[in-house]
C-alpha positions as CSV (number, residue, x, y, z in Angstrom):
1,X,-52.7,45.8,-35.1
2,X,-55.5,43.0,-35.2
3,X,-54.5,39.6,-36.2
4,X,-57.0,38.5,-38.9
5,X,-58.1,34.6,-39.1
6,X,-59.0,33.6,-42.8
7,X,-58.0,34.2,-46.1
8,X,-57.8,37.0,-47.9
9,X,-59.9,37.5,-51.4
10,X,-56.8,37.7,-53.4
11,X,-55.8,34.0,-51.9
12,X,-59.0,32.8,-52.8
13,X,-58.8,33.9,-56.1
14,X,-55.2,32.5,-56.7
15,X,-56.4,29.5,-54.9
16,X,-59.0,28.9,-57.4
17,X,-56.9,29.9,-60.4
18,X,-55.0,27.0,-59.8
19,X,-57.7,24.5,-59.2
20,X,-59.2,25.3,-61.9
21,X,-56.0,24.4,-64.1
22,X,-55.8,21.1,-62.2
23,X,-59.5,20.2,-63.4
24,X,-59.5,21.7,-66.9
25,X,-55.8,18.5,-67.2
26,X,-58.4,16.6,-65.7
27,X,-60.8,17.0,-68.1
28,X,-58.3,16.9,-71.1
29,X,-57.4,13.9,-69.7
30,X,-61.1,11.8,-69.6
31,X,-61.8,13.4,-73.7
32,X,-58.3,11.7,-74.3
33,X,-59.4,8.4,-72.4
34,X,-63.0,8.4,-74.3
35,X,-61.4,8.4,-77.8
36,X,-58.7,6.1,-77.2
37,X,-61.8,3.5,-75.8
38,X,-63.7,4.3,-78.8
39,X,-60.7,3.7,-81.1
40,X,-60.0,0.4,-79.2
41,X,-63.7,-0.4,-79.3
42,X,-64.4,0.0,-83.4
43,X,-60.6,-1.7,-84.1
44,X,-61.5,-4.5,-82.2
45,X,-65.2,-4.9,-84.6
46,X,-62.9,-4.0,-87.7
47,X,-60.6,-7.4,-86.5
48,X,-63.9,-9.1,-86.2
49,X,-65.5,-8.0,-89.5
50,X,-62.1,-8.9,-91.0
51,X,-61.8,-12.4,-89.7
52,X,-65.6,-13.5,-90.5
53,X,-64.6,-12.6,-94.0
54,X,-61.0,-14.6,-93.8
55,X,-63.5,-17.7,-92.7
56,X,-66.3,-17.3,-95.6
57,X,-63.3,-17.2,-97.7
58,X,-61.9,-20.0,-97.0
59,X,-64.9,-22.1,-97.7
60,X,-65.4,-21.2,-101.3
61,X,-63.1,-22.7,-103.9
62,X,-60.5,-21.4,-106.0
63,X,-62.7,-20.2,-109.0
64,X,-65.3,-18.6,-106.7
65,X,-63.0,-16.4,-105.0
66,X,-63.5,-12.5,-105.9
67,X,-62.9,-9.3,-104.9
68,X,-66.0,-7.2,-103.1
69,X,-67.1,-3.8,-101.6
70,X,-69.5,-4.4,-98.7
71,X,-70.5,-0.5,-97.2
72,X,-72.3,0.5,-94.1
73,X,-71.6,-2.5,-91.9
74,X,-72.2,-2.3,-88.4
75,X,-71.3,-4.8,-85.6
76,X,-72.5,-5.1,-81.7
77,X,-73.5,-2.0,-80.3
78,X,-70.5,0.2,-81.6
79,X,-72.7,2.4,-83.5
80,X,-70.0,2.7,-86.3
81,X,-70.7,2.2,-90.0
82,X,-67.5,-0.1,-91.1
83,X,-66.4,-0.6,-95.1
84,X,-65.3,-4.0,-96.0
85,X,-63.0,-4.7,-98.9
86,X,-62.3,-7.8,-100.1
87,X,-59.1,-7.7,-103.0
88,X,-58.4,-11.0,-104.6
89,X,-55.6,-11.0,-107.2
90,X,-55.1,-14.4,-109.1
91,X,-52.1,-16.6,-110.2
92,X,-52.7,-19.5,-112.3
93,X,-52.4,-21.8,-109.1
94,X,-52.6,-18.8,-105.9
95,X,-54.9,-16.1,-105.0
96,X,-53.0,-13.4,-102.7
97,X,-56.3,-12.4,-100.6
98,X,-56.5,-8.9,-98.7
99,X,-60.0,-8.4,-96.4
100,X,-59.7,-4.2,-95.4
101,X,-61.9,-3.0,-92.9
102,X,-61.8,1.4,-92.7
103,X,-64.4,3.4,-90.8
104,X,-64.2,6.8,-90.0
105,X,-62.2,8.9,-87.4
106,X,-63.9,10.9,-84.4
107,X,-61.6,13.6,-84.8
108,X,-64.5,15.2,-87.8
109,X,-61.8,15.1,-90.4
110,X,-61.9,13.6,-93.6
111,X,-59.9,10.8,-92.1
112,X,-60.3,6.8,-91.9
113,X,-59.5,4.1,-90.2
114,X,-58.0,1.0,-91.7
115,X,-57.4,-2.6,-90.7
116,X,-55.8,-5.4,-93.2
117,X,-55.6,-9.6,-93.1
118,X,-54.0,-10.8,-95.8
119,X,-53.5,-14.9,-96.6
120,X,-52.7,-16.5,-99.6
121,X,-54.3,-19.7,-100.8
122,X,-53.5,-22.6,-103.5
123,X,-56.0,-23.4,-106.1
């Protein structure tokens, strides 16, 4: 019998069953990467969004302080449209303030996002 150099098709095939496995992880991998940068990417604007409200807040006084709805924010180039809500609830001397950012998931549900400061300030 001739000894035969090469592989046979049935290696081949097994050969690239297996890398083919290895790059559809791969793959898996970068679409789980690329949401968990676009989550990082619209939190951080929803901290930001947050905060710039926290410091317009804090320059009005006591009796101009009220709650608000502000829709289809965007910041930077993130692309997202952000909801702000602004919840004041009044004592006769405090104001408890919450500033909620949401905006919605890229998983296509019916799902948001939410980020909350909250501060309280004397009147």
């Amino acid at each position: 019998m001739k000894k035969r150099n090469g592989f046979t098709l049935l290696e081949l095939i097994i050969a690239l069953g297996i890398l083919s496995i290895g790059f559809l992880s791969l793959s898996n991998l970068s679409i789980a990467l690329l949401k968990a940068n676009k989550y990082s990417q619209n939190k951080t604007a929803a901290l930001q969004l947050a905060q710039e409200k926290m410091e317009s807040i804090k320059n009005l006084s006591f009796s101009e302080l009220k709650g608000e709805v502000e829709s289809g924010l965007t910041i930077g180039t993130v692309g997202t449209l952000f909801r702000r809500e602004t919840i004041v609830q009044k004592d006769s001397s405090l104001a408890d303030i919450t500033v909620r950012v949401l905006w919605p998931s890229i998983s296509g549900q019916a799902r948001f996002h939410t980020t909350e400061l909250n501060t309280r300030i004397a009147g």
